[in-house]
Backbone bond lengths (Angstrom), bond angles and torsions (degrees), N, CA, C in turn:
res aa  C-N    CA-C-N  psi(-1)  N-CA   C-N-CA  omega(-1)  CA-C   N-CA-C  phi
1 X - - - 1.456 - - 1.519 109.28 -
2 X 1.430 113.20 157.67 1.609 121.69 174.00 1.479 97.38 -66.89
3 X 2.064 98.10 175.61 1.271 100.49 157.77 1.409 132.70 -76.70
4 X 1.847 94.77 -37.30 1.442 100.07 158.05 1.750 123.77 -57.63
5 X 1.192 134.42 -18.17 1.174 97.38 172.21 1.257 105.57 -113.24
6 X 1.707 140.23 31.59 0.941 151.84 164.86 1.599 100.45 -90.06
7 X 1.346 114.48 -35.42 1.803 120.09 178.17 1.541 106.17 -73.79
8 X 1.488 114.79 -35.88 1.621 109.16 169.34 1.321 129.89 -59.26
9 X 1.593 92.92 -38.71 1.737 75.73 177.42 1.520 119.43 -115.55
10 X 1.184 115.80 26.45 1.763 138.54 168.12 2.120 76.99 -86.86
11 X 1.075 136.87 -66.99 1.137 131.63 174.09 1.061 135.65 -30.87
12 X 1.375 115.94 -42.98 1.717 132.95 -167.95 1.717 93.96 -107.73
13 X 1.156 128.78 5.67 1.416 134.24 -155.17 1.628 93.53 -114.66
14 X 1.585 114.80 -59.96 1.333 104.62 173.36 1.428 117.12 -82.68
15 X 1.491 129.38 6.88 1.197 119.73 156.51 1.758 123.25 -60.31
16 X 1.795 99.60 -55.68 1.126 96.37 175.64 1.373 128.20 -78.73
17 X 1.753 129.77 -6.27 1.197 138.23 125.79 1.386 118.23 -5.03
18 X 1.572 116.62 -72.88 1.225 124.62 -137.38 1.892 83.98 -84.09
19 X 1.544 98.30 -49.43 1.970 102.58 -164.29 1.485 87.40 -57.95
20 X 1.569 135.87 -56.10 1.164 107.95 -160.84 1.511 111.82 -58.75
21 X 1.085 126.94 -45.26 1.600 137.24 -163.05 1.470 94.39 -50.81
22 X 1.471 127.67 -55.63 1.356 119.71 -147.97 1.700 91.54 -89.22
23 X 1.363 131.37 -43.85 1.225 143.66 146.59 1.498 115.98 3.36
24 X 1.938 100.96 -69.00 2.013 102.22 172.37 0.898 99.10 -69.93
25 X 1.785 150.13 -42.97 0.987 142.82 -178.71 1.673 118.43 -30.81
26 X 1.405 108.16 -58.20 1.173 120.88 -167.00 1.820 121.44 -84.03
27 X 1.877 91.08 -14.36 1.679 84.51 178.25 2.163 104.93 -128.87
28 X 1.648 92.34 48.00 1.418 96.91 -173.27 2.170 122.33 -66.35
29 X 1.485 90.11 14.71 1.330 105.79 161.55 1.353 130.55 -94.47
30 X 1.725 127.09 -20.54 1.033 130.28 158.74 1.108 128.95 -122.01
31 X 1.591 94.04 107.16 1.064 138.04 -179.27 2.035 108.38 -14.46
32 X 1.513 115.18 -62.26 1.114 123.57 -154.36 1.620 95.44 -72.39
33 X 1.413 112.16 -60.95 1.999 122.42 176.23 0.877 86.32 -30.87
34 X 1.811 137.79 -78.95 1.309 128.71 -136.00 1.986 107.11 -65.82
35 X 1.262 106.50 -42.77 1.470 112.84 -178.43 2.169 88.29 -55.67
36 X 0.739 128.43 -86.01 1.350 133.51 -178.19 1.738 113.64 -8.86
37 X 1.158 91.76 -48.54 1.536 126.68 -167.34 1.615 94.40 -69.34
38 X 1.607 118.32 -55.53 1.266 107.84 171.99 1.400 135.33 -94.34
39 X 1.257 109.09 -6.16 1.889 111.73 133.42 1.301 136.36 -23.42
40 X 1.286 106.27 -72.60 1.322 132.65 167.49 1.401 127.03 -44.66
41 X 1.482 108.26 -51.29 1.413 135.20 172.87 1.726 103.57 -62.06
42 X 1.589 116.72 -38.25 1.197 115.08 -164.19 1.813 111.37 -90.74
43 X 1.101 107.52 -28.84 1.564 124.48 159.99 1.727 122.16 -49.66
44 X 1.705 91.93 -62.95 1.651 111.61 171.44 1.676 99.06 -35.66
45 X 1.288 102.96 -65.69 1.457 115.99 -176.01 1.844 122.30 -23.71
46 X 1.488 86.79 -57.61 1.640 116.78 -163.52 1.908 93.33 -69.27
47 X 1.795 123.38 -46.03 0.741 132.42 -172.15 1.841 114.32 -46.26
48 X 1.724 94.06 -55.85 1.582 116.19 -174.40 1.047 93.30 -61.84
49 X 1.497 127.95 -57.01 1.555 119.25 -179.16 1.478 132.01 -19.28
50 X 1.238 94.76 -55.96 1.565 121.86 -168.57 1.266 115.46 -83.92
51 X 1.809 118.82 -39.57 1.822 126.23 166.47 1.121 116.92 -66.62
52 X 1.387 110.14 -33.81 1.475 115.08 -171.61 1.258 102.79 -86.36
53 X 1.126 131.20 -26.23 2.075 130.81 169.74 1.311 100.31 -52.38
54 X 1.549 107.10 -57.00 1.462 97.65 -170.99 1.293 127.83 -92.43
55 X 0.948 122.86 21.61 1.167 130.26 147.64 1.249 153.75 -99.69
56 X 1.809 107.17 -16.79 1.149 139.83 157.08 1.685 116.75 -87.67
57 X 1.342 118.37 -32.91 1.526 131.92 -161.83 1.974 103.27 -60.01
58 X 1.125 118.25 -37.28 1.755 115.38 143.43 1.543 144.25 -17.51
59 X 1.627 89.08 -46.03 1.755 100.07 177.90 1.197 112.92 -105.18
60 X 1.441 134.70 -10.32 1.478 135.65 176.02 1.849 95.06 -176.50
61 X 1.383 90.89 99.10 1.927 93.69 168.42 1.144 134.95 -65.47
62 X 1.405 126.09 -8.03 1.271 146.29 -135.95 1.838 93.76 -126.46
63 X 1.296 109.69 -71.47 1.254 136.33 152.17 1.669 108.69 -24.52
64 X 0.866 112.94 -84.02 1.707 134.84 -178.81 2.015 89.76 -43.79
65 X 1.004 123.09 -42.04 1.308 106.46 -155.16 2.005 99.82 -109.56
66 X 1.005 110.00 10.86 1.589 128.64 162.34 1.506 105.79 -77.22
67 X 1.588 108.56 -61.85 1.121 116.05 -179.97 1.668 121.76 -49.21
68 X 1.390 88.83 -59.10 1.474 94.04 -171.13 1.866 107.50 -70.49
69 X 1.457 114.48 -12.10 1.757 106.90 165.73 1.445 105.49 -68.62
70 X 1.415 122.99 -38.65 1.362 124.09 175.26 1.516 124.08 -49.80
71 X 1.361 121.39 -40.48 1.499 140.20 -177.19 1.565 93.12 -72.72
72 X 1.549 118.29 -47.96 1.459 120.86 -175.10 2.023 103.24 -58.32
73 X 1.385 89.73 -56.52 1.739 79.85 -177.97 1.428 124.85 -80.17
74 X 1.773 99.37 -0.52 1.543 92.38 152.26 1.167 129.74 -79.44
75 X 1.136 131.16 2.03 1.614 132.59 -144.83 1.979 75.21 -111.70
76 X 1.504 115.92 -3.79 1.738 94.64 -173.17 1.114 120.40 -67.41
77 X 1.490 152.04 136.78 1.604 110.18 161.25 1.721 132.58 -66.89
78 X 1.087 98.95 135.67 1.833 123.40 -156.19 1.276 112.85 -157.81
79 X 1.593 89.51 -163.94 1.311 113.73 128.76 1.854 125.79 -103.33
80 X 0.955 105.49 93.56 1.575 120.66 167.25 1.522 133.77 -75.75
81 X 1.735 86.09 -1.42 1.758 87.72 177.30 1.598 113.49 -55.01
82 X 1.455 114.09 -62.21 1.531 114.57 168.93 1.310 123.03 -19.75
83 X 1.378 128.05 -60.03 1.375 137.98 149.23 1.262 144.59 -19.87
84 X 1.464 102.65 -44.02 1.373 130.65 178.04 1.457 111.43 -81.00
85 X 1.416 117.79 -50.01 0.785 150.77 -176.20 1.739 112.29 -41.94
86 X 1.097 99.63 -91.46 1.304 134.43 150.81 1.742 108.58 -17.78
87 X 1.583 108.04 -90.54 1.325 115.83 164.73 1.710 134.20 -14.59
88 X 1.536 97.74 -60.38 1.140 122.49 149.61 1.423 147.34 -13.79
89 X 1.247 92.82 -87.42 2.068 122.42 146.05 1.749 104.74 -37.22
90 X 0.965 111.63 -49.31 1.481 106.64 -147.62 1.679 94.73 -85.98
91 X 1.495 108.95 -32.61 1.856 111.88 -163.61 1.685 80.20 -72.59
92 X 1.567 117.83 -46.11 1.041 109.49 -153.00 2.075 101.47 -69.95
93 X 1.127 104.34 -23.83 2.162 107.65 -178.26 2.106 79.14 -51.49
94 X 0.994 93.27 -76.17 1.561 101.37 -162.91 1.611 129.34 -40.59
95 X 1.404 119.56 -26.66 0.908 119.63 -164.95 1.878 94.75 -95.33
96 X 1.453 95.22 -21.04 1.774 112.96 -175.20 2.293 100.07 -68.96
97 X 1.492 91.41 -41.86 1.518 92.91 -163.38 1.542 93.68 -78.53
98 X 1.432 129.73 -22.25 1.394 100.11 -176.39 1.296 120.04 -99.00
99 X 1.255 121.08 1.64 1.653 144.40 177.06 1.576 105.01 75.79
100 X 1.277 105.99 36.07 2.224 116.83 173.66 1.368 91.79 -64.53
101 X 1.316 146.17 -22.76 1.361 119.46 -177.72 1.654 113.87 -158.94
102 X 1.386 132.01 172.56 1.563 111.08 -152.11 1.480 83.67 -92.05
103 X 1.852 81.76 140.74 1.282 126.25 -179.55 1.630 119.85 -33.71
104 X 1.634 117.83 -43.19 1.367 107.64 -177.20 1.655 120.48 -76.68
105 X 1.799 95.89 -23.56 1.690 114.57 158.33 1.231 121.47 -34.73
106 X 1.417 96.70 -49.21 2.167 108.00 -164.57 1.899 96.92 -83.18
107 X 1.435 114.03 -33.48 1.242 90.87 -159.69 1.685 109.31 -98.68
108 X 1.626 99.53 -2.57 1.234 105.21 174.84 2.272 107.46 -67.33
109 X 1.354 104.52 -34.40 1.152 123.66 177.56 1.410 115.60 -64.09
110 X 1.385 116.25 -45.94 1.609 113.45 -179.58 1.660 117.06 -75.20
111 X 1.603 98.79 -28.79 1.592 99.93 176.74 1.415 107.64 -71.53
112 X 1.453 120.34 -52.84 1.497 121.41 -164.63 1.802 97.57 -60.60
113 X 1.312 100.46 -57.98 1.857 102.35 -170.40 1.562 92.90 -38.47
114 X 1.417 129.83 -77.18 1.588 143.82 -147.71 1.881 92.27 -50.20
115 X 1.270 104.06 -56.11 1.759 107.17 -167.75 1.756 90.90 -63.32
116 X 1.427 144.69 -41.95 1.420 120.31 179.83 1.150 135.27 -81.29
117 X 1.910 98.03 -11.46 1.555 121.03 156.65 1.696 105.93 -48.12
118 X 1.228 110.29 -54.98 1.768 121.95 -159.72 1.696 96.66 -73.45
119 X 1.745 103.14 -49.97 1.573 93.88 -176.60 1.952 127.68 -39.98
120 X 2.060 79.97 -43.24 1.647 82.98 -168.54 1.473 111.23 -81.99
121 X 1.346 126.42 -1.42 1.636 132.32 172.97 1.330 98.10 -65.31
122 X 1.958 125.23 -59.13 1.138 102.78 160.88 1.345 174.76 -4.25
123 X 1.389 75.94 -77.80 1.530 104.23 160.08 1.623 134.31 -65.69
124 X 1.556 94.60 -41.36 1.319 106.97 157.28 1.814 130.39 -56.96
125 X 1.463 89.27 -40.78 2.125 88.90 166.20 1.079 96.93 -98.84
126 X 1.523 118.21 67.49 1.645 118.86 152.66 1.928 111.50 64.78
127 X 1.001 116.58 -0.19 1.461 92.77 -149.18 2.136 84.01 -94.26
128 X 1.087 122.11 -173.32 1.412 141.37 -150.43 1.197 105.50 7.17
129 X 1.418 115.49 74.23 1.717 122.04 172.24 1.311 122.99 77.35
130 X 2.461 125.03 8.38 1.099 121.70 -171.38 1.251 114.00 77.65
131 X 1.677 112.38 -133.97 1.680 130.43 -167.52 1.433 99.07 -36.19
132 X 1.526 116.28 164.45 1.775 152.45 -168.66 1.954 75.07 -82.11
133 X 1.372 125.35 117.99 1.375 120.94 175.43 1.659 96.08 -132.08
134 X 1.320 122.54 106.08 1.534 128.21 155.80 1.279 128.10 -42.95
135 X 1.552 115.72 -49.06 1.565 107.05 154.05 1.350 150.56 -46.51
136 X 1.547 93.71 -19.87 1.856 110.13 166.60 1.470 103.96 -87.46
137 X 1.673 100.23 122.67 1.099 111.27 173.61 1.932 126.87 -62.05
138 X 0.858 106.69 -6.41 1.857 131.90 169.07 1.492 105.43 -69.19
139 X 1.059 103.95 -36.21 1.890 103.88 -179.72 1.638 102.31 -89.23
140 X 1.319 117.31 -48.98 1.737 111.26 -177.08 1.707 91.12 -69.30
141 X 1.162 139.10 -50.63 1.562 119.98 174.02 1.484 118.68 -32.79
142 X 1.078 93.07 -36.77 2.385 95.75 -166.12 1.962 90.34 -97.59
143 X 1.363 120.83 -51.03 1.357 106.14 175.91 1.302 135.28 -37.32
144 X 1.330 101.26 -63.45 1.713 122.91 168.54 1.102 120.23 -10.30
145 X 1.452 115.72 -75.43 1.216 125.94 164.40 2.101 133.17 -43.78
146 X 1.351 76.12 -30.92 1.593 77.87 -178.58 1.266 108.13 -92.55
147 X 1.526 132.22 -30.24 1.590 127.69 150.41 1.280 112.35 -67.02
148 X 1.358 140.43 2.59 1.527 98.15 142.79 1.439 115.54 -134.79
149 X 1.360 107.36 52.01 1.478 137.24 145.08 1.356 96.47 -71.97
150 X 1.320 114.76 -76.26 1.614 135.69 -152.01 1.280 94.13 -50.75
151 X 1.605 128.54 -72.78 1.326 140.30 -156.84 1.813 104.04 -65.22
152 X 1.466 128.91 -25.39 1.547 152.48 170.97 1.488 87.46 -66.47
153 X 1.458 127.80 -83.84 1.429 132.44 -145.78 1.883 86.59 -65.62
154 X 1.401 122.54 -47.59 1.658 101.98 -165.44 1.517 97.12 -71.14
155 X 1.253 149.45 -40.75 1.035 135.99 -150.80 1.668 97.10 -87.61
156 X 1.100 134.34 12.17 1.333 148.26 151.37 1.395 113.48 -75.37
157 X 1.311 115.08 -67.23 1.517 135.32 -179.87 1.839 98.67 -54.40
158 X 1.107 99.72 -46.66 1.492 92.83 164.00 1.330 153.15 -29.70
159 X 1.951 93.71 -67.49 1.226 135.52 166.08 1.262 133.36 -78.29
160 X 1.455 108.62 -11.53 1.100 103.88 -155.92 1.869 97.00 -154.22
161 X 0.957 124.23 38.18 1.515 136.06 -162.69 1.536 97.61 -63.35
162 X 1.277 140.40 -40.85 1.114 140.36 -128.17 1.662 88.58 -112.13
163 X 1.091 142.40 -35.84 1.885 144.91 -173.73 1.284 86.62 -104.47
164 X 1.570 130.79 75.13 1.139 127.66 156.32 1.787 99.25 -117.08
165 X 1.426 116.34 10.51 1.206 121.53 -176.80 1.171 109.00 -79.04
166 X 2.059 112.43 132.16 1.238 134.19 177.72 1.378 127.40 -66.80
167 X 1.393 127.36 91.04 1.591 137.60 -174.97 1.601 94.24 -70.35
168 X 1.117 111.81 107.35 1.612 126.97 164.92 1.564 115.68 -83.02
């Protein structure tokens, strides 16, 4: 596949990412949507994995394919935030070091990813109450940013599929 149509559907991938995510969010009473909901979410996953390898896998191969195992073991059902997290940061170092997309895009992405990387280490050794909790306003502080990275970078990938080429 191209890059452009590897950028389309890394595009259309975290769209339906994001609707499913906020989607279980919103219907965490039935039971069956929400399973649906994380299907979808876990696929999306596998998708980015794979667009975002190839599209990043140019500026650091090694790098590029860390990331995209991360997106793979996010797609497990869990907790995959770590994964995501992580993954994230790193597509986003890469896509920042080869200049694939404007500059305040990439670095808005590596800071937010790295700070929800750190949040969920936190959280994970117990510390601000344990579990990934949406009601603590500390998690929509560090999220925020990375949803509208995400929803910024696809509506790029969107628009703009074709200047995803790496200036070395």
């Amino acid at each position: 596949m191209t890059v452009a149509t590897n950028a389309r559907l890394a595009g259309i991938a975290y769209l339906a990412y994001l609707a499913a995510g906020i989607g279980s969010m919103a219907i965490r009473g039935n039971a069956g949507a929400s399973a649906v909901a994380g299907v979808v979410m876990s696929f999306c996953a596998l998708l980015l994995g794979v667009t975002l390898y190839a599209i990043t896998r140019n500026q650091d191969r090694d790098l590029a394919m860390i990331a995209m195992l991360c997106r793979v073991l996010e797609a497990v059902p869990g907790e995959g935030e770590i994964y995501f997290a992580v993954g994230n940061t790193i597509f986003c170092w890469l896509l920042l070091k080869g200049r694939m997309i404007p500059t305040p895009l990439a670095r808005l992405g590596v800071v937010a990813s790295a700070a929800l990387s750190m949040l969920v280490l936190v959280q994970i050794g117990g510390l601000l109450g344990g579990r990934m909790s949406f009601q603590s306003p500390v998690t929509w502080f560090v999220w925020l940013p990375v949803l509208i990275f995400e929803l910024s970078f696809a509506y790029w990938l969107l628009s703009k599929p074709g200047s995803l080429a790496s200036r070395r």
